[in-house]
N, C-alpha and C positions, 0 to 999 in steps of 0.2 A: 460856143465860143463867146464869151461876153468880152463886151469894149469896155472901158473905162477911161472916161478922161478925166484932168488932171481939176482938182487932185485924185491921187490914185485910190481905191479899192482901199488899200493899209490908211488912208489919210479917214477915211471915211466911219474907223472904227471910234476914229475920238467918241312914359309911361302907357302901353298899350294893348287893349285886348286882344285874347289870343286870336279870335276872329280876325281881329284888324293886321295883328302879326299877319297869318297865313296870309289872307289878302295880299298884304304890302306884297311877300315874299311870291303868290303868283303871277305878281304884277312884274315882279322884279326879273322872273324867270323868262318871262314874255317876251319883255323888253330885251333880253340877251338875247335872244333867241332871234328877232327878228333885227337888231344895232341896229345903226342905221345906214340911209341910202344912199351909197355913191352918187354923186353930180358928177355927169360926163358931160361934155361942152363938146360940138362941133367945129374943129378950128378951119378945116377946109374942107369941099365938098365930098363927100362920101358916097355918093349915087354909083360912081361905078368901082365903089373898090372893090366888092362882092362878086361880081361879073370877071374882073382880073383876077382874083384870088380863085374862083371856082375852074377859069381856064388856066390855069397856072399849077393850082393842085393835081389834074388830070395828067401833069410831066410827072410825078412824082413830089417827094418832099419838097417844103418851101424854106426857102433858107428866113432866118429867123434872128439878128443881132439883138442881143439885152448888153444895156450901157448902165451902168449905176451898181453897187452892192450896198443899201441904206442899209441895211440888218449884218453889213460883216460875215458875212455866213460863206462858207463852202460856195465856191461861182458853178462846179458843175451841177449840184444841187438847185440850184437858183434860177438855172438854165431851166432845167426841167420843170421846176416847178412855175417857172414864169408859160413856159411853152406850151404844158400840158393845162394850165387854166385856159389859157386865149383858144387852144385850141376847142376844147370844150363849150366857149362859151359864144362859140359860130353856130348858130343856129341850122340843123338842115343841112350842114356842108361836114364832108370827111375830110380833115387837112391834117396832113401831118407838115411840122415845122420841127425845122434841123438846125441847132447853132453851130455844126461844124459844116463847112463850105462843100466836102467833098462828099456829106451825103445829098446835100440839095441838088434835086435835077440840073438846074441854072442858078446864075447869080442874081436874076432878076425876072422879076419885082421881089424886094423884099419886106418881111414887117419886121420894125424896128421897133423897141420897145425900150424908153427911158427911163427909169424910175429915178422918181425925186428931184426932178432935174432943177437946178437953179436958178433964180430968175423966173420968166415969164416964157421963153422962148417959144417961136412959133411952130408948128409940125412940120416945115419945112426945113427946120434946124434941121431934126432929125436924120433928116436924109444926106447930108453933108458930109463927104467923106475926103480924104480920111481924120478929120477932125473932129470929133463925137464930144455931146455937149456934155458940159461939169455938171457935175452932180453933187447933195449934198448928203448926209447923213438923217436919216429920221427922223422925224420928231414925233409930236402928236397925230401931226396928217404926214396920209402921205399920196404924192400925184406921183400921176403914171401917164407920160404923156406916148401914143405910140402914133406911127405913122407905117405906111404900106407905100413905099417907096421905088421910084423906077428910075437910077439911078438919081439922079442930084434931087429931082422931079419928085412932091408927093403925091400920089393918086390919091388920097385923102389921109385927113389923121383929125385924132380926134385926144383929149388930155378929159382926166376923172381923176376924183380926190375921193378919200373916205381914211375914219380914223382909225388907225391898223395900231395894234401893237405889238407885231412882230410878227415874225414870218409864220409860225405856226397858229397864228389868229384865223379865224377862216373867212374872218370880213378882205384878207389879205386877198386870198382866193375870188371871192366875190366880189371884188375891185376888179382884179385882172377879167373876169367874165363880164363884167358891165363893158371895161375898158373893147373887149373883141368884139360886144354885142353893137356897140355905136360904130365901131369903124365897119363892121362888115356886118349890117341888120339884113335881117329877115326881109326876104324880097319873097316871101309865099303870096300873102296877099297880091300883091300888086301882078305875080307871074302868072297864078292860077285862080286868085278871088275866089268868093263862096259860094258860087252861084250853082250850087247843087240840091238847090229849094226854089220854088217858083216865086217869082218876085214879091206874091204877095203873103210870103212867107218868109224874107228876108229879114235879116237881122239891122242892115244897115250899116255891113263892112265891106259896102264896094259890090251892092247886086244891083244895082243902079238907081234910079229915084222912086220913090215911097209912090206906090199905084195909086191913082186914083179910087175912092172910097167906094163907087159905083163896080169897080173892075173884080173886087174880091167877091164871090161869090157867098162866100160865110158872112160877111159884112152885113152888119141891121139896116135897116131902111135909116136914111137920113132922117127922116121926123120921128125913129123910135124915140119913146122915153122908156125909161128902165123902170121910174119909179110908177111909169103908169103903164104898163103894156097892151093893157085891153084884152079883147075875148083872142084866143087861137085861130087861126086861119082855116 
């Protein structure tokens, strides 16, 4: 079920060596291959929106509102394809999100997902119902601002831009996966840490502070020199 505010969806349709050839040309392939990287901006706190979405999932589907059609395209399509990126791009969590009401468990918390939206507006917009904010048509960028809403309320939201050129671009897709990735991160680390190596085997993501140099056992004597070692012991 996509929203659209005003204006509506119909308004929104308004000399070189060949060495250095190939080169250019794998450079060139590169570059495609890797376009560039969404900027997501944090608009409001996002610490527990992953926590709500993970007990919210365990009822079943989460209902799911998309506002905007920048590409004129098919809205049940758009649905889908807006849905099944965000979904995808939740790290760690199984979520299914439904844009029609009556297959979502509840009607709350929901994530709302804007595209294009007009202006600046805050993630708080978002959640504002039933008035859903204006949108505009495409251009060269395109933002996606989304929020994870409880009713008027946003438990966090978070807005990413990157240069899409259409729906079947797949930066399109990897916008929407950035856009899910910031509002609902990866809370492994922080739940479980990697402290499945002995501290002084740590990598330094969260096994606690760097051991004292005396405490490792394989560690050289403090007065080694490498480039003078001396006789064997």
């Amino acid at each position: 079920m996509a929203i659209e505010g005003p204006p509506s969806r119909a308004s929104d349709r308004e000399a070189t060596s060949p060495l250095s050839r190939a080169s250019a040309a794998l450079v060139g392939a590169l570059l495609a291959g890797c376009g560039s990287v969404p900027t997501v901006t944090t608009d409001s706190g996002v610490s527990n929106t992953r926590q709500a979405l993970a007990e919210r999932a365990e009822q079943g589907p989460v209902l799911a509102v998309v506002i905007g059609n920048p590409y004129a395209m098919d809205e049940a399509r758009l649905d889908s394809m807006v849905t099944d990126a965000m979904a995808a791009g939740i790290s760690g969590l199984g979520v299914d999100f439904a844009t029609e009401p009556s297959r979502a468990a509840a009607a709350e918390p929901r994530l709302v997902v804007v595209l294009n939206p007009a202006g600046d507006p805050p993630g708080s917009a978002a959640c504002r119902s039933p008035t859903p904010l204006r949108t505009v048509p495409a251009g060269d960028e395109l933002r996606v601002l989304a929020a994870f809403c409880d009713g008027a309320n946003a438990i966090g939201s978070v807005e990413a831009q990157d240069t899409v050129s259409g729906p079947t671009d797949r930066r399109f897709e990897r916008l929407l996966w950035r856009t899910a990735s910031g509002l609902f991160p990866d809370d492994y680390a922080e739940t479980y840490g990697f402290g499945l190596l002995p501290n002084s085997f740590d990598f330094g993501f969260g096994g606690g502070e760097e051991p004292p140099l005396g405490d490792d056992p394989l560690a050289p004597p403090e007065d080694y020199d490498p480039l003078d070692p001396g006789p064997p012991d």
